[in-house]
C-alpha angles and dihedrals in degrees: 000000000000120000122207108202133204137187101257097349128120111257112278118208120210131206119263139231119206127180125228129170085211127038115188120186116198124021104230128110094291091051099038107045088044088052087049091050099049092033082061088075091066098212110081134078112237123180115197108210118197131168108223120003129319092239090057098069124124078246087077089053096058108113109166101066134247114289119228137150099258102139113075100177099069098007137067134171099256083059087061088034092061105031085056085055103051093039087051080049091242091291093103111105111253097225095057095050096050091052096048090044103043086042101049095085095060095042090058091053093050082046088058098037083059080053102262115147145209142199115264133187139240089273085048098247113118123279103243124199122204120223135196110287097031127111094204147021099270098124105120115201148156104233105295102315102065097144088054088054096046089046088054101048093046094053092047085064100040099052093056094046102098090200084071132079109187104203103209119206087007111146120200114212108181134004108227126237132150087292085087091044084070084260116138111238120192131174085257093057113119127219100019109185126195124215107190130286141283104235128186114247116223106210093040092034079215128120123254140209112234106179114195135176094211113029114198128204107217099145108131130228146310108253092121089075091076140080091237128020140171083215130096121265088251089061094101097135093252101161089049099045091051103044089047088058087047087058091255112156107257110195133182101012090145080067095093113152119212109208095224092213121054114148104260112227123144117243092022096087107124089066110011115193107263114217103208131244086233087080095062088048093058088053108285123151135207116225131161105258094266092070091266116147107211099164089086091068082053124043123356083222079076110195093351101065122116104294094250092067087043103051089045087060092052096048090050087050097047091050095040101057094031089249137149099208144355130220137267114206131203102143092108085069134093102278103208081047097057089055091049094060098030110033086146100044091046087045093049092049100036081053090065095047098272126124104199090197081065121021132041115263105234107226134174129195120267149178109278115152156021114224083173132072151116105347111246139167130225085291099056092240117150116219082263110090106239098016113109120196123200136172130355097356096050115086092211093162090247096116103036107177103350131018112240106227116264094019103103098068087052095045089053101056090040094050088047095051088052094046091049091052105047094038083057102055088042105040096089093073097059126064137176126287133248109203110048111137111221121244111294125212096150102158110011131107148233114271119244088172107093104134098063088058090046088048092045086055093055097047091042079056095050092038092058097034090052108035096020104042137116097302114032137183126202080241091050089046109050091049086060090056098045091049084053093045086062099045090043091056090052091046092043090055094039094049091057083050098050144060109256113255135169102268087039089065100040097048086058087042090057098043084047096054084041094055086048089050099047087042104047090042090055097050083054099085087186153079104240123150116305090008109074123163138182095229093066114033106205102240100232114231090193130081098256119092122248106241107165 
């Protein structure tokens, strides 16, 4: 920590500038394994900047498993291939989905070789689930909580790789680019570089400089803009929201996937308690709470279809019939094993006063998932030169109109495994730059005004749960826009009054990711996979009825 000292005057402190030859901003799967994959070169320097801890990611959340071909018996690649395809409503950029695809073998058993592990069965091969959407059983898990397995094993590496410096409850602002060298940057400019981030330091509550010569997106999703998520709090679309006011090109944000089946339960709504796909899979099936079974008007996949078609079932039911949840129903099923998959998922509901061997869980639709992100190509690279993006954040054209269940996990690591790659045999070009200013606030003040940016966060929520939700309207969304028009003009002016904190930053970041989402949807003058709106009824070209 610098000290700035004066005759007779209390101790200032500065803000600081630290050199990395990796910056990585975010600690899930995306961060972590591409810190893993550029800190085995033992000879760079890589921070990890997270901004809470690295235990708290949506990686944790993940329930379902990690889908791969493992199976060669039944499985090959072209059946994932294609069941990606038709779930991304053939939309998803081949070449994406084959290297995820192709890749996703190797990428498990580097997963297993940083100790991570998965579920085998009695033959010793692993015990594979099969999810809506999937031709096959290739979803490999560790009972139903395989993200927090995969986080755990990851950490556990990171933190004993000395090439690596995780920075806990770090938040990063800004990337930096030659906007903050007085240049003027559009959307139009060519050759944007980035240098690194200003990120707010916890125990200074000051700014600091962190210079880089390879930058890396790692951020997460968007679930916290809603009313209700399956996502973490910290899921505020932050390095979306950063690299499109960096000019950065931001693709597929209408893209927003609802999970059908979050555990309903009033007052648990950030995060609500996700009930896996994996259950359907195992036989599950969705009813109305009187017993009655509705998938069969939808899709003839039943409870097993892509879960856009799935969440849209549940919505018109739930509309249809005045309800606020359906059932999902699994007491048909073995009950000891039902424990034996799900002991989370029995534990969490027995805990409310539910037996699922023998009661419907009562389940609602909610936000998930972003298919949408920063636009990036096989490399991982961003349209600004240095910048990486990787995960959730990233749009890699892997998931085109609709995410197919378990892919998001593979297509980090794979997309990790790309990015580190293609930034080492490239980060010798690059070195750090001189001239970068520090952050400047001279002249602003701390901000006693928390409550407006609490009560902002709630309204973004209400504005995008109710206008930009699973089923939209040009009506519904331009309200939308024009609601988060107003509340990005009174953030913007507060931000230039106040010191930057934390909720400050994320409650832009959220109106800016809103604002992509309402816009983008809005540009799409069409129904196509996650974005459907009432203003253009998508014309089936299957054999079930459309009923929305």
């Amino acid at each position: 920590m610098h000290i700035l000292k004066k005759q007779g005057a209390e101790p200032k402190l500065i803000n600081m500038t630290k050199k990395y030859d990796f910056l990585i901003v975010g600690g899930g799967v995306a961060g972590m394994s591409f810190a893993l994959k550029v800190a085995h070169e033992q000879k760079y320097k890589v921070a990890l900047c997270c901004k809470t801890t690295l235990d708290e990611a949506n990686t944790t959340k993940a329930q379902g498993g990690i889908a791969s071909v493992t199976n060669l018996l039944v499985d090959d690649f072209q059946k994932h291939i294609h069941d990606t395809m038709v779930a991304g409503d053939w939309i998803s950029d081949p070449a994406a989905v084959e290297q995820v695809v192709k890749n996703a073998p190797k990428q498990i058993e580097e997963l297993v070789n940083w100790g991570v592990n998965f579920d085998k069965n009695q033959d010793g091969n692993y015990d594979l689930h099969k999810e809506g959407g999937h031709s096959e059983f290739r979803i490999l898990h560790h009972a139903d909580d395989t993200g927090a397995e995969i986080q755990r094993g990851l950490m556990e590496a990171v933190r004993n790789n000395p090439f690596v410096d995780v920075l806990e409850n770090h938040f990063a602002v800004e990337i930096i680019t030659q906007h903050h060298l007085g240049v003027r940057v559009t959307r139009r400019t060519p050759d944007i570089e980035c240098y690194g981030a200003y990120i707010l330091n916890p125990e200074t509550n000051k700014i600091d400089t962190y210079l880089s010569r390879i930058t890396l997106m790692a951020t997460g999703g968007t679930g916290a803009i809603y009313a209700t998520t399956t996502n973490p709090n910290i899921a505020t679309g932050d390095g979306i929201a950063m690299v499109y006011r960096a000019k950065g090109q931001v693709q597929g944000m209408e893209f927003v996937q609802f999970h059908p089946t979050a555990l309903f339960h009033p007052g648990e709504t950030h995060p609500a308690y996700l009930i896996t796909e994996a259950m359907r899979g195992y036989g599950g099936v969705l009813r109305l709470p009187n017993g009655e079974e509705f998938m069969q008007k939808y899709d003839e996949r039943l409870s097993l279809a892509p879960r856009d078609i799935v969440a849209r079932a549940i919505d018109n039911e739930m509309k249809i019939h005045g309800l606020d949840h359906v059932c999902l129903d699994v007491t048909h099923k073995d009950a000891e094993e039902t424990k034996h998959h799900f002991p989370n998922i029995y534990q969490k509901c027995l805990s409310i006063g539910i037996d699922i061997t023998k009661e419907y869980i009562p389940v609602a639709p909610c936000a998930h998932y972003m298919c949408g992100g920063i636009k990036v190509n096989l490399d991982g690279e961003s349209s600004i030169k240095r910048l990486y993006a990787v995960g959730e954040c990233s749009c890699t054209g892997l998931h085109g109109g609709n995410r197919l269940a378990s892919n998001s996990l593979i297509e980090a690591v794979v997309y990790a495994d790309a990015a580190a790659k293609h930034s080492l045999s490239v980060i010798e070009n690059y070195d750090f730059h001189p001239d970068i200013p520090d952050w400047n606030d001279e002249g602003t003040l701390t901000n006693e005004e928390k409550v407006l940016i609490s009560q902002d966060m709630r309204e973004v929520g209400q504005i995008m749960s109710t206008y930009v939700g699973i089923v939209r309207s040009n009506l519904r969304l331009r309200r939308a826009w024009e609601r988060l028009d107003l509340l990005y003009e009174e953030t913007e002016d507060l931000f230039k009054r106040v010191k930057a904190t934390r909720d400050i930053c994320e409650l832009r970041n959220m109106i800016n990711v809103g604002y992509l989402i309402t816009r983008q949807a809005l540009e799409r003058k069409e129904s196509r996979g996650l974005h459907y709106t009432i203003d253009y009824p998508k014309n089936p070209n299957n054999n079930m009825q459309e009923v929305w």
